[in-house]
N, C-alpha and C positions, 0 to 999 in steps of 0.2 A: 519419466524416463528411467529413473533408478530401478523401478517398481518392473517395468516391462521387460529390461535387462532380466532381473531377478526371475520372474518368470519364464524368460526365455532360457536360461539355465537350468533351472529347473526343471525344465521339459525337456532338455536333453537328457539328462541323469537318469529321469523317470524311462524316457524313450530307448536308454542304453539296456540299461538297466531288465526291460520288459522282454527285448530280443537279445540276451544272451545265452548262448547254447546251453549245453549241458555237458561238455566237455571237460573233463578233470584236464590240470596243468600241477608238473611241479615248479619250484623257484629254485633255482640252484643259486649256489653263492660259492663262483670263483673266478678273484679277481686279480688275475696274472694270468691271464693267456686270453687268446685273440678275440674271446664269443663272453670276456665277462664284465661285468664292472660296468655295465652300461646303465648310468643313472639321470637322464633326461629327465629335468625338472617337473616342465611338464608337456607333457608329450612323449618315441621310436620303438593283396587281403581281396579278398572280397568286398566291396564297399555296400555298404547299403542304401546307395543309391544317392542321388543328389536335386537340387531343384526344392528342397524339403523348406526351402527358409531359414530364417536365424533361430530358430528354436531348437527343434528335433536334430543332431547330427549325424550328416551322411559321414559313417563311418569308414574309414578306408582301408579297415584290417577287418578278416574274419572275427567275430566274434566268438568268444569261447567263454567257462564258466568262472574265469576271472577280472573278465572285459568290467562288470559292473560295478565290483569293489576298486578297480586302477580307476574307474573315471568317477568314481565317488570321492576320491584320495585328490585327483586333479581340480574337481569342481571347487572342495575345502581350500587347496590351495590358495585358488583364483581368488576366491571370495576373500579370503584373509591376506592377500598378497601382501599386505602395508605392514606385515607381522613377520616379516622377510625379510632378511639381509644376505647379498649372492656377491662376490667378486670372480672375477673372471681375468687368467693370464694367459695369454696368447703365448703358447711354444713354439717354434720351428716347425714340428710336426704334431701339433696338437693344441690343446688346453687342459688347463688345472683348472676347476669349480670348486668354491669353498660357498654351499648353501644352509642356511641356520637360519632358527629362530628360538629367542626367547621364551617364546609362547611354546610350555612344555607338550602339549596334543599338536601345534604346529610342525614341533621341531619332528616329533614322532610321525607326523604323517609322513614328511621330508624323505626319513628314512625308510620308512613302508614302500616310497615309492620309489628311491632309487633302487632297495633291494626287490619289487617289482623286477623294473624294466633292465634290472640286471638279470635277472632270470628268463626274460623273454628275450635278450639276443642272443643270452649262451645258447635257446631251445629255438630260434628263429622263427619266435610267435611276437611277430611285429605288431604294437597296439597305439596306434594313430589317428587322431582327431584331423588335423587339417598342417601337420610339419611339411614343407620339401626336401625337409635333410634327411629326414629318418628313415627312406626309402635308401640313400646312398650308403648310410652306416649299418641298416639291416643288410642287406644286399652284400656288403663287405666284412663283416663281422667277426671273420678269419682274419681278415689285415690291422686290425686292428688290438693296441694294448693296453688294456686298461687296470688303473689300481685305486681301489674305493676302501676309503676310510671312514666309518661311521664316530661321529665325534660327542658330545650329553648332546648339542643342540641342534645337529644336522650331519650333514657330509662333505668329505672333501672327494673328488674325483678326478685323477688325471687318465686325460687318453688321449694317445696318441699313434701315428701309422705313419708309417714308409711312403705310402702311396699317396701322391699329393691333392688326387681329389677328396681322396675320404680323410685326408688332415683338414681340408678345406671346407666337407661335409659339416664335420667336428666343430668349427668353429664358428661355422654358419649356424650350427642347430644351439650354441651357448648364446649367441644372440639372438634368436629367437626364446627361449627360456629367460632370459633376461628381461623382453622386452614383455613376458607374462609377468614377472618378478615387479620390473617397476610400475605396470597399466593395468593388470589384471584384468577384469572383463572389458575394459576398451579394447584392448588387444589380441582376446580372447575372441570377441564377437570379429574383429579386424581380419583375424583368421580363420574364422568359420565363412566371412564374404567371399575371402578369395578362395578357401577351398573350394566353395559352391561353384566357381565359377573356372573352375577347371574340368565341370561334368563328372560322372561316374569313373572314370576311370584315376582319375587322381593326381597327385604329381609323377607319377610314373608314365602317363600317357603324355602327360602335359611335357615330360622332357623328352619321349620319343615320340611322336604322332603317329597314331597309325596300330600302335601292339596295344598287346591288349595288358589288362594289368596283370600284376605279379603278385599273386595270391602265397599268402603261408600258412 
């Protein structure tokens, strides 16, 4: 089982990796106003379809020529999650994330990947495996304030919003990164099932029926 897991991971990486565009992105880092500081552990299009099985992932954001290095950064994660240490404090209107590891190339993926996906919601190039939050917090991006501190061994990130779905988004999406934190590919694959089984269109269909998705 361990072995087929590792495989199936594997073939995703490979599979992201072989169809990402060619499109140049930059990474902006600024983290005090509405579109910055967005460091989702792991995880927030076009999707690439679904039905693929637990291997290959149906992607649910455009790809572009950074898609393959951010789900390289995630896959490292996953695989080492036990080399992680995340606490999580529930604000009024938000959350604080304090994510680290001891493990010096651990601790540095951490920060590659929140300054990642901090640059793609300042630029609203959403990069999504299988979250339902990360549509609500890309989608809102403006209502939202974030302030990211990179620390030797990780990050700290507080963000938070006025508007009490995307506080609620927010909080939903640090419990999902948490439950990657503590399960790693149990919870990895956990949520490639249900992604698969929400069809090509994604959580965005899946919370309205009927539209079509919301591509960025």
């Amino acid at each position: 089982m361990k072995h087929r897991n590792q495989m199936a991971l594997a073939a995703a990486l490979v599979f992201v990796a072989a169809t990402a565009s060619a499109q140049s992105t930059g990474h902006s880092m600024n983290h005090n106003h509405g579109a910055a500081g967005h460091g989702p552990m792991m995880g927030q299009g076009m999707g690439m379809g679904a039905g693929m099985g637990r291997g290959p992932v149906g992607m649910l954001t455009k790809q572009d020529a950074n898609s393959s290095t951010d789900m390289g950064i995630v896959m490292n994660l996953v695989h080492e999650n036990t080399k992680i240490r995340r606490t999580v404090t529930r604000l009024p209107d938000g959350i604080k994330t304090v994510t680290e590891s001891d493990d010096p190339k651990i601790a540095q993926d951490i920060k590659a990947h929140v300054a990642s996906m901090s640059g793609r919601l300042a630029e609203g190039k959403e990069f999504n495996i299988f979250s339902t939050t990360l549509p609500v917090i890309f989608d809102n991006a403006k209502n939202i304030k974030s302030v990211v501190e990179f620390t030797a061994k990780g990050a700290v990130v507080t963000r938070t919003s006025a508007d009490a779905k995307v506080a609620a988004a927010l909080q939903a999406h640090a419990t999902e990164v948490t439950e990657l934190v503590n399960e790693g590919r149990v919870a990895f694959h956990r949520g490639l099932d249900s992604r698969m089984s929400m069809g090509s269109g994604g959580p965005r269909s899946a919370m309205t029926p009927g539209t079509a998705t919301h591509n960025h």
